[in-house]
C-alpha angles and dihedrals in degrees: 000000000000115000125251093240087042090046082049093050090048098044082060109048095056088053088052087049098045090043092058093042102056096040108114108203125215119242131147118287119243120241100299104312118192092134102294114208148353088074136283126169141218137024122349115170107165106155125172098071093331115217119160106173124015109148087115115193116082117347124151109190122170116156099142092207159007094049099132104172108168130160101157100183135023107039132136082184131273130121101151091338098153093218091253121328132279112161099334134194147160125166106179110173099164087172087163086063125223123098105136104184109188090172106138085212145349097030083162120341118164118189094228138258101134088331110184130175123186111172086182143188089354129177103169117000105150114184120174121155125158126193084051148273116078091168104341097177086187114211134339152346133068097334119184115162109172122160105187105181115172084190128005136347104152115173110171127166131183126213111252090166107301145270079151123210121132092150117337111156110174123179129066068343126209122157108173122169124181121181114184071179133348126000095147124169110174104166110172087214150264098122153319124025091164127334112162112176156120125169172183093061103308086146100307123280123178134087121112123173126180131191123184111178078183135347125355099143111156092182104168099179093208114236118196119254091146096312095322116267125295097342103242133120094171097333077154084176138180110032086013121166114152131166120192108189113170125173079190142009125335091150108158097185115162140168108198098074142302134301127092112150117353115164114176137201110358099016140145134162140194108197109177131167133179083179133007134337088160114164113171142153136183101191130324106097114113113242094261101045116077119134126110088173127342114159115183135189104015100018135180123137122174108185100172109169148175085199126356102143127165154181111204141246080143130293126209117349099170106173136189116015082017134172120148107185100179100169109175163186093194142345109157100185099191106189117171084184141171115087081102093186103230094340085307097309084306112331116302090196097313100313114319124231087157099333104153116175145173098036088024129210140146122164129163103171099169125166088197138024130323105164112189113193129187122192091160152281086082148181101140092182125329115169107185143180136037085347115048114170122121102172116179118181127184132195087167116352146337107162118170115179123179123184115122145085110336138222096173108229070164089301092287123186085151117335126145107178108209097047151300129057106166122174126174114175124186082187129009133333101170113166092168089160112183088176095054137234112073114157116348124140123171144211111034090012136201130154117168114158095169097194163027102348126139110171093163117156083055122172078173113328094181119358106154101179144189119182123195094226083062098075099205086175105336096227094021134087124335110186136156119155125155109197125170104157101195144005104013113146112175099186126181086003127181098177106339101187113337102173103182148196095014088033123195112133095161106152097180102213130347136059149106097184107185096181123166093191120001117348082174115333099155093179122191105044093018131200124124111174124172098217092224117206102135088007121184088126104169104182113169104194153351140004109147121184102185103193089043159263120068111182107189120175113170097178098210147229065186091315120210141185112193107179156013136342111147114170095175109175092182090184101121127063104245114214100259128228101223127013085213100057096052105021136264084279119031117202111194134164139014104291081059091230116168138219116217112215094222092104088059096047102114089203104102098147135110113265093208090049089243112130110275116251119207098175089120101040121089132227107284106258110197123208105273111250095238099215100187091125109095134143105198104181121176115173105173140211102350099025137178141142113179108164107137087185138068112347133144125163162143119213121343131203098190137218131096140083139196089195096314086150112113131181096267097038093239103157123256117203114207116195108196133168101204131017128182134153136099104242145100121306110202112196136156100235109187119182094198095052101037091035090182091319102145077208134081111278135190099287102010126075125218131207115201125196121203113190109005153328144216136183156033118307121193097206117207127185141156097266084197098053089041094075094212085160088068095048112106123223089264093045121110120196091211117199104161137030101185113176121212094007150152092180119129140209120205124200137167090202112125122157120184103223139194105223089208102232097023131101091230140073104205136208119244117199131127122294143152147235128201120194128190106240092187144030088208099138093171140133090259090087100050108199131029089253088060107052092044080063101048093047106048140088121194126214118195119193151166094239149132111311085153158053134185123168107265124228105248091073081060094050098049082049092064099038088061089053094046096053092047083054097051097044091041103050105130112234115199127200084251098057093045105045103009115224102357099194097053086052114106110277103223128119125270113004132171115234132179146182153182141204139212115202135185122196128202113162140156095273108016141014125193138132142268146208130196132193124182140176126199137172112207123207109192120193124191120223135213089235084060094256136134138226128198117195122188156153119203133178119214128189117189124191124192146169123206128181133204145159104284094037150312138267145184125234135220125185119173115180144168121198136183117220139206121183124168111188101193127215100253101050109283131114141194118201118188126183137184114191131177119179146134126239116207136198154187133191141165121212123217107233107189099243088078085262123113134216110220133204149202137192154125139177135189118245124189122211140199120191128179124188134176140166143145124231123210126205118227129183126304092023096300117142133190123203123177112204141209127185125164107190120184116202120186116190119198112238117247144193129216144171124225118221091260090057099255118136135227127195115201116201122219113258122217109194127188102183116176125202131197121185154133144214127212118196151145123241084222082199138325097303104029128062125164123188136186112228141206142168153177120211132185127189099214085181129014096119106159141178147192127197114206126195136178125255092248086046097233103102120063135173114193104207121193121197115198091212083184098123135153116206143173138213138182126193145147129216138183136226123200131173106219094185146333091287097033147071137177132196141184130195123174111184128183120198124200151170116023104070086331119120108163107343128160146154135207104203118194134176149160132193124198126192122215 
């Protein structure tokens, strides 16, 4: 806040500066200006001396009608002038006619250096002012003023005695202005509308500019309350530079005194629009809190928009090292102010909504709402001291609010004092708190949350604190902080967290808090954290603490908390906040210390006005905050606590019962310092609610020893309510901690589990783990026995006992054979194109086919279907051969089933082909293939879930056949056959959907294939053949490695792709018609891997 005796200076400065602005001096008038040449039109009227024109050197002018320019009364001349020369100017042109200038003096002037003026192409441009200044530029150095239009700019004024600008500018100068529609002013007058400045020569200042392009109007129609505040609406000042733009709105307005926009010293600006920036306000503001911007020291300030309304109770406010940016699509800040409680419990920098200071800040980008409100009692931000900053964001929300009843804290909803606030949001952050606190802090500051968020309701809902009468260490640490950095909620809240006089809070993900008293709230040495890592957290009310700290953690399965835990220790005098508050001499706790105020006194000054001297005295040494209560909790994957009832605790590993199961299943913690028996413990044990908490949870009980434990327990449990199918392999249902025991639990509980991204199913049942708690080794325990008993601690648990190979492992096994076999099978020219040699002869034919196949194989069966397109160029050759040259696509689909699971299949492929049928029988095929084969498969766990998969790799592919076939009698023909085909498929990895990974290698195979057919050409057109075959893969190895998704599991598989297999078939070739063939082929494999395996093979091949 700007001091009384720095609000006068500059109160008076700016009168200084309008006073010599708007002084006309008297001179001798050049030989009868009004213009005077190259040409103007209509009206004119000046009196008193007239004058309209003087600058002298250049101009040019021309318009040719609308002008008006009238004044008629008060002068003292100019209107435009120029105040004797320098370099001059005009120019003027107007061509497309209207200006209109009332002023009744100045109307321009500029007090020489180059000067300049243009006004230029018009149409509309209105000034009037009256109690002076429209534009002054007052004194050297480079001037420039222009205006342009091409419809509208309108400015006005109006004298309601003085404090001039309309326009000034000074130093290094510029003003500018263009329309193109709108720009408007209007004023009516106690001040400022514009100003801009600094000069001569205190490092520069001036310029403006302004754009429009439609709409940016300001207007303020002063209205009195002693001369309105602070005079603004924009002023900007020293360094100055500016530049406004629109394209739509950016209008300002206001009745309820002055500022909008007043930067200082440094300053700048860059205000811009293309739809809204708005602002606002008739009525409403308290008397004190004006600003809508004002930046000081260091300036700066952007804004842009697309949105960013008002209505006032401030907004920004920033200070010292300054800047302010905004930016916008959207902010929509509401208000409805005044009420300003107690000026706002004493002032926070009259009074808040954003402020900053020292360090300076203030940023709001958003991209997406942000909304703001008001409604009073206020604050709205606020930041404060050495650190300045508050930041918001956006992305979607963020929303705040106020208003409502008030229990200071210095009237919160959001505040820190010495510095930060930050916000972010990607989806809420809403705080509205009308019941007030909501956020706060103190010395040293902070505050972020980053996401998601509410609260609401409040009556605190954060707060944190350190306050400098507490004398935590009197030159040591001052922290606060509140963190939270993502999904809070405090609703309805009555406290919901608080910390204190060493502050933090911070959660860091997680929370609902509902509260109605506590819900946290630690007090003397602060803290509370909530340790995240799986986060959800609920809690409804209470904890407490009282000499400090509380942890928490849960760690869900939406975790909760519901009620009570306290652990006070009230054994050491706290430092307290305000003597009047506790008394001069505060007694506190059990071992009745006290605590002398003399370390609070403030008087610290010499009776007898001599200086004081403090050479005796030592350094102050306040009472230490003893932080030894504590509470701790952790819970874990599935947690709840539930006890409403008597609790106290620190720390709490929870698992373990003595009949804590009750009809609805509602959790009962039992905190005991001994247990012995041999007998039946009956307990509700819930996975999903305990989730490896060695505490009580929601639906699950907990029995604690604290000493020690003897016996024999018979646990019985509801094995359906327990959830053992959700627990993962690391996961302990934990239902006892028993210190110093022998005690057993016995159980006939076992569940067979998928842990989703591991290798491995695992094996729950009850178990046990002993830890040594000492080394003690003394006398003290006198036998072995003894001292095993005194140093132990016994956990009992629902957990692994066992392992067995998941399925998924068998299921990417046979996903790695079923690709090699898709990407393997072994294609023949038969097969392809049928008889080759009883197809029509003529050039350049289609052909097609399709295949059926059935597969029946070791690990897997299924079907496929293959569909393939070729077009087929024959050439024949002098020797009498023939030459069939050809490309052809093929796309195969297929599903296969198995044990684990099942998958569908995908193959594209395209393929070049070669084949010479010689003249005597023989015949050479060569094929080059590249394609990818594609699956995806879903994999049975046995809890009823699937792992699913997706993958795919290119494989490229050689194949070379050749044979002879000789004719025999009656049309029967015999024709041995060799192909070698090489098929390299490129290796993959892939990641299944529960996060476990599979590497493919890559797979090099070399199959060969001897066969015959023997067949009858039945007549000219139709030939049918029987087939066999023998095939060995002399290659194919191939391998998979699988891991785990935490990458700590791995399973290296092989497989020997060495194989031998037959096959026998028969096909048939028939010639349909000159243009046309068909051909059927039906295979069946077998041995080697094959079951049942077989293919119908069909084509046909058309010429045209």
């Amino acid at each position: 806040m700007m001091s009384g005796k720095k609000c006068r200076r500059e109160l008076l400065r700016v009168l200084v500066l309008s006073a010599l602005l708007s002084t006309s001096y008297f001179g001798v008038a050049e030989a009868s200006y009004v213009l005077n040449g190259d040409t103007i039109g209509g009206t004119h009227e000046l009196g008193a001396f007239d004058q309209f024109y003087v600058l002298d050197g250049d101009r040019n002018v021309t318009a040719l009608s609308d002008v008006s320019i009238i004044s008629k009364g008060e002068s003292n001349w100019p209107i435009i002038d120029g105040r004797d020369n320098a370099n001059s100017s005009l120019d003027w042109d107007m061509n497309g006619h209207s200006l209109a200038i009332d002023a009744k003096a100045n109307g321009i002037r500029i007090d020489k250096s180059n000067t300049n003026v243009n006004i230029h192409n018009a149409d509309n441009i209105e000034e009037t002012v009256d109690r002076h200044n429209f534009v002054a530029i007052a004194n050297g150095t480079g001037s420039a003023v222009n205006f342009q239009a091409n419809n509208n700019i309108t400015f006005n004024k109006f004298d309601t005695s003085e404090y001039n600008p309309i326009l000034a500018v000074i130093d290094d100068n510029q003003l500018s202005m263009k329309a193109g529609n709108d720009i408007v002013f209007n004023n009516y007058s106690k001040g400022n509308m514009i100003t801009v400045d600094e000069g001569p020569d205190f490092d520069e200042g001036g310029k403006l500019q302004m754009n429009a392009g439609h709409d940016i109007t300001f207007n303020q129609s002063y209205s009195d309350p002693r001369f309105a505040s602070s005079l603004s609406l924009l002023s900007l000042q020293d360094y100055s530079d500016t530049t406004i733009t629109a394209g739509n709105d950016i209008n300002f307005n206001r009745y309820k005194y002055n500022p909008f926009i007043d930067l200082y010293r440094y300053a700048k600006a860059v205000i811009t629009a293309k739809g809204n920036i708005n602002f606002r306000e008739q009525a409403s503001s308290a008397s004190s809190t004006l600003y809508a911007t004002t930046l000081q020291n260091n300036s700066n300030l952007t804004l842009e928009a697309l949105a960013i309304t008002g209505n006032m109770q401030q907004m920004v406010n920033a200070h010292d090292t300054s800047q302010v940016l905004v930016k916008a699509h959207e902010i929509y800040w509401d208000a409805q102010g005044e009420d300003v409680s107690e000026l706002a419990a004493e002032y926070p920098a009259v009074t808040s909504t954003i402020v900053s200071d020292n360090g300076s800040k203030v940023e709001l980008q958003v991209d997406k709402d942000i909304h703001v409100s008001v409604g009073v009692p206020d604050t709205l931000l606020y930041a404060y001291g050495w650190g300045g900053n508050i930041t918001l964001n956006a992305s979607n929300s963020i929303y705040l609010h106020s208003g409502g009843q008030t229990d200071y804290a210095s009237l919160a909803t959001i505040r820190a004092l010495d510095g930060t606030v930050d916000l972010t949001a990607g989806g809420t952050i809403t705080v509205d708190s009308e019941g007030k606190t909501a956020a706060y802090t103190e010395f040293s500051g902070n505050i972020d949350f980053n996401g998601k968020t509410v609260i609401s309701g409040a009556g605190i809902g954060a707060w944190s604190t350190t306050d400098s009468k507490i004398g935590m260490n009197p030159y040591g640490e001052e922290t606060s902080k509140i963190t939270f950095n993502d999904f809070v909620t405090m609703d309805p809240v009555n406290i919901g967290a608080k910390a204190q006089y060493n502050g933090d809070i911070i959660f860091n993900k997680g929370f609902a808090i509902d509260a109605e008293e506590n819900a946290f709230y630690a007090d003397s040495a602060g803290r509370i954290q909530a340790l995240a890592t799986g986060e959800d957290k609920v809690i409804k009310g209470n904890m407490l603490a009282r000499n400090g700290q509380i942890d928490v953690l849960f760690d869900t399965a939406n975790s909760s908390f519901t009620g009570t835990t306290e652990v006070q220790n009230v054994e050491t005098i706290y430092p307290i906040k305000d003597q009047e508050d506790y008394g001069d001499d505060e007694e506190y706790g059990d071992e009745e210390e006290t605590y002398d105020d003399e370390y609070v006194d403030d008087d610290t000054s010499a009776s007898d006005g001599e200086g004081y001297d403090d050479s005796d005295e030592e350094e102050p040494e306040y009472p230490p905050v003893e932080e030894t209560p504590h509470i701790n909790i952790a819970l874990k994957n599935g947690a709840v606590w539930n006890v409403t009832g008597d609790s106290t605790l620190t720390n709490l590993a929870n698992d373990s019962f003595v009949n804590l199961s009750d009809a609805n299943r509602i959790g009962t913690s039992l905190t005991a310092q001994t247990l012995s028996g041999t007998g039946t413990m009956v307990m509700d044990l819930d996975w999903n609610s305990n989730g490896g908490a060695k505490e009580k949870t929601d639906n699950s009980d907990y029995l604690n020893v604290t000493e020690s434990a003897t016996g024999a327990q018979a646990l019985v449990t509801d094995k359906a309510s327990m959830h053992l199918d959700a627990m993962g392999v690391d996961d302990r249902l934990y239902f006892a901690t028993l210190v110093n025991s022998d005690a057993v639990f016995t159980s006939p509980i076992t569940q067979r589990n998928v842990q989703k991204g591991h290798l491995y199913d695992y094996i729950i049942g009850i178990d046990s783990e002993t830890t040594a708690t000492t080394d003690d080794t003394s006398d003290a325990a006198e036998t072995i026995a003894d001292r095993a008993a005194a140093d132990t601690t016994t956990d009992w648990f629902f957990g692994t006992v066992g392992y067995t190979e998941s399925p998924v492992v068998e299921t990417g096994r046979i996903n790695s054979q079923i690709m090699y076999d898709l990407v393997t099978d072994v294609d023949t020219l038969n097969k392809r194109m049928g008889d080759v040699r009883h197809m029509n002869t003529d050039p350049d034919g289609w052909w097609a086919r399709t295949t059926y196949t059935h597969q029946d194989r070791d690990s897997y069966s299924g079907h496929s279907n293959r569909f393939e397109l070729g077009k087929d160029f024959v050439m024949n050759r002098a020797d009498g051969s023939t030459v069939h040259q050809g490309a052809v696509f093929t796309y195969l689909r297929g599903k296969d089933s198995f044990t684990t699971g099942n998958g569908k299949y995908n193959r594209y492929s395209g393929a070049l082909y070669h084949t010479w049928l010689g003249n005597d029988g023989r015949y050479v095929d060569v094929v080059g293939r590249i394609g990818k084969v594609m699956g995806n498969s879903h994999t049975f766990l046995v809890n009823g879930d699937q792992s699913d998969s997706s993958f795919g790799t290119w494989y490229q592919q050689a194949s070379v056949e050749t044979g002879r076939s000789y004719d025999l009698k009656d049309g029967w023909y015999f024709e041995p056959q060799a192909q070698l085909q090489y098929t390299h498929m490129n290796s993959k990895s892939y990641t299944s959907s529960d996060g476990i990974n599979h590497d493919l290698d890559s797979v090099n195979s070399f199959i060969g294939r001897l066969g015959f057919r023997l067949g009858q050409k039945v007549n000219e057109k139709t030939s049918w053949y029987l087939k066999g075959d023998i095939l060995h893969e002399f290659s194919g190895d191939g391998g998979m490695i699988l891991t785990s998704a935490n990458g700590l599991e791995r399973i290296d598989y092989n497989r020997d792709g060495k194989d031998t297999w037959y096959d026998l078939g028969a096909g048939l070739t028939t010639e349909l018609s000159p243009a046309s063939s068909l051909w059927f082929e039906f295979e069946r494999k077998f041995s080697g891997t094959y079951n049942n395996d077989w293919e119908f093979n069909g084509g046909i091949a058309w010429k045209f």
